[in-house]
N, C-alpha and C positions, 0 to 999 in steps of 0.2 A: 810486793805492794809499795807504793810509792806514797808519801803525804804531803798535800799543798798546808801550809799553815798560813795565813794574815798574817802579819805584822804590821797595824796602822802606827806611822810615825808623821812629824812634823804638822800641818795643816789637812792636807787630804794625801801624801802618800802612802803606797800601799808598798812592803818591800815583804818577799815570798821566799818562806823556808819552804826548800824541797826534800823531804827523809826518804831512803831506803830503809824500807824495815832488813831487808837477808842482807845490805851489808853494814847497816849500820852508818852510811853515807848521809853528810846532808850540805845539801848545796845553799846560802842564800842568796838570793837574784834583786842584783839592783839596791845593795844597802845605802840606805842618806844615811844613817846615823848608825852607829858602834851599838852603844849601850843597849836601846829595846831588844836590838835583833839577838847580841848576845844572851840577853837572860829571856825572851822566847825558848829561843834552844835550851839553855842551861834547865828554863822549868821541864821540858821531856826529857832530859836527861839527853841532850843529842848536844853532838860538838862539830861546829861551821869547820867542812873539809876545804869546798871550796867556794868563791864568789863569781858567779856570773854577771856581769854588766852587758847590761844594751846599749848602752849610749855616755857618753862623757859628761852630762849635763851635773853639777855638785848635788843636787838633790839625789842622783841614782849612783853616784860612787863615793860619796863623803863619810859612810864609813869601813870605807877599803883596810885604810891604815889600821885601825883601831880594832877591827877583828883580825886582821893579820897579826896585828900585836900580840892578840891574846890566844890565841888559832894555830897560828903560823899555815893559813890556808892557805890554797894557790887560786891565784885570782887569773881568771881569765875573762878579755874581752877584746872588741874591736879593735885590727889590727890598722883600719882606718882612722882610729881616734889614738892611737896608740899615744902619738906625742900630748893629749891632752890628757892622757890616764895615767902619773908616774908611778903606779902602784901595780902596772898590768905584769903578772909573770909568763901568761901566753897569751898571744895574737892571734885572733881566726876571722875567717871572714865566710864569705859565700862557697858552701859545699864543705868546709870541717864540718869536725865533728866533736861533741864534748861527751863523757860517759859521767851518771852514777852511780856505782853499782855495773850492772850490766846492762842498765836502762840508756839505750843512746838519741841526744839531743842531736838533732844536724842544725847549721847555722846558715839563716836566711841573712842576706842582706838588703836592706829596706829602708835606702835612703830616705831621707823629706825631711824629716822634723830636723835632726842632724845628717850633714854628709856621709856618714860613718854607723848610722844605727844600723844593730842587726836584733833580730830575734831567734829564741831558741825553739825549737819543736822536734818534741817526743813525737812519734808518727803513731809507736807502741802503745803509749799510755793516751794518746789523746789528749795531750798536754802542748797549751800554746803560751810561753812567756814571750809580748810584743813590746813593753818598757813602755814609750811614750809615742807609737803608731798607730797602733787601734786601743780606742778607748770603746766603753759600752754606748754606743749608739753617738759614736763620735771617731776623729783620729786629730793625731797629733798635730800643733801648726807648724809650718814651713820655715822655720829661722833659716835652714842652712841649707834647702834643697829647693825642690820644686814641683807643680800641681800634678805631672806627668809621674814623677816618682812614685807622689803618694800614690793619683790612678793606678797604678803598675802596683804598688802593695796591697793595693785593695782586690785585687782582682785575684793576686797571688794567694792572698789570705780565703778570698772568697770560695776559690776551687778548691779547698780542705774539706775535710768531712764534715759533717754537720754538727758534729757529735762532740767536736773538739772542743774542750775549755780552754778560754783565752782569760789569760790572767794579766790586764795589764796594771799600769804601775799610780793610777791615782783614781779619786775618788769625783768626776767629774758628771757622773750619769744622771742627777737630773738637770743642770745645767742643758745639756748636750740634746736630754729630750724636747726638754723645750726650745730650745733653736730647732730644732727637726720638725716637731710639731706646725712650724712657722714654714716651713720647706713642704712636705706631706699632712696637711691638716687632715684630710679624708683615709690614713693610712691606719685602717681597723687594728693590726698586730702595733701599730707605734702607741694608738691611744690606752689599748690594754695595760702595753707595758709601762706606759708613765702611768697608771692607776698605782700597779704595783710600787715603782719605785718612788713616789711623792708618800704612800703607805710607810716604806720601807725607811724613809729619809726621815720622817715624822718618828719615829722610835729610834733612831740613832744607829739603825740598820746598815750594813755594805750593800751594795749593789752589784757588787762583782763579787767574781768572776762572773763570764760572761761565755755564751758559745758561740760559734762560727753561724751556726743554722738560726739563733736570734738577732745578730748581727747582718743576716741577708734579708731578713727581714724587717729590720725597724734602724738598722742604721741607713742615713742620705749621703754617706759619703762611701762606702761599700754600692750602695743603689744608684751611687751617678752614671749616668750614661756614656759619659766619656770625659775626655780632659779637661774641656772646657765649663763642662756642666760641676765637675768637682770643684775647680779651682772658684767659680763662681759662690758655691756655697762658702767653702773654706774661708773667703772673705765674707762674707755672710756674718757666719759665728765668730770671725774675729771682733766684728762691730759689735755685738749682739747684748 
């Protein structure tokens, strides 16, 4: 059995301890900060083996150092960010592989937001970690790539099962709805789910994770029809 846990740190990130119950393993993905993530663990009684990073951006590796300190974890990430990660002890890119346990992640690469982002997915467990490329009814902006890339993630993303949980790395869903809303006004599954998550916001609720099969539904940047229709939006919501 594998366990996702929250970790809400900073303003709205979300950084994700992943436990193997039979070996005792536990991975966290994407740490900003040292402290919460280590006494998350500490209060189940679990000890951060290793760090998975998606992307170089300091919100998603800033506490690399400070659980390696206390850990001595091995931190693995983008072999493309390599020179902006001085903390990486392995490099992977498109088609490695990362294990926990016996549970194995394969590594997507999914330029756009950064040149170098990748994402991790359990095929097994139905487990999708995408850092700052798909967000719940949103994706990531394009500092360092391009509307084509992102197309090309969305579509890669989109051909997954349905069933997949994507956990990515902040808390941006209802923002993201209501720019969509403004995109798809008449889109029955979008207005359901901003019901939900304006409900869920209002109590102090998360909104993520998210799956692949709600995501083909009420996300506008999954639903663009092609390049130009993404990149259209994407500017969109950056005004927004």
């Amino acid at each position: 059995m594998l366990q996702v846990v929250r970790v809400p740190v900073l303003s709205d990130n979300y950084v994700w301890l992943l436990h193997d119950d039979a070996s005792g393993q536990t991975v966290a993905v994407d740490p900003s900060v040292a402290e919460p993530v280590l006494a998350a663990a500490a209060e189940r009684g679990w000890t951060i083996d290793q760090i998975w990073n998606t992307h170089w951006h300091p919100d998603h590796v800033g506490g690399n150092a400070g659980i390696k300190a206390e850990t001595g974890c091995i931190i693995t990430g983008p072999a493309a960010e390599a020179a902006k990660i001085d903390t990486l002890d392995r490099q992977v890119g498109e088609g490695d592989s990362v294990r926990i346990g016996d549970h194995v992640a394969m590594v997507m690469a999914v330029p756009a937001h950064t040149a170098g982002h990748i994402a991790y997915h359990l095929a097994d467990d139905a487990i999708l970690f995408v850092g700052d490329t798909l967000f719940a009814m949103g994706c990531g902006r394009l500092f360092e790539g391009t509307a084509a890339q992102m197309f090309a993630n969305m579509q890669r993303f989109k051909a997954l099962p349905g069933d997949t949980i994507v956990y990515c790395a902040h808390e941006y869903t209802e923002s993201n709805g209501r720019f969509a809303l403004t995109v798809e006004p008449d889109n029955a599954a979008l207005q359901a789910r901003m019901a939900d998550v304006v409900a869920a916001r209002a109590h102090g609720e998360p909104t993520v994770p998210t799956t692949i099969a709600l995501e083909r539904d009420t996300n506008i940047f999954m639903r663009a029809q092609d390049v130009a229709q993404l990149a259209e939006r994407r500017a969109g919501k950056d005004a927004f």
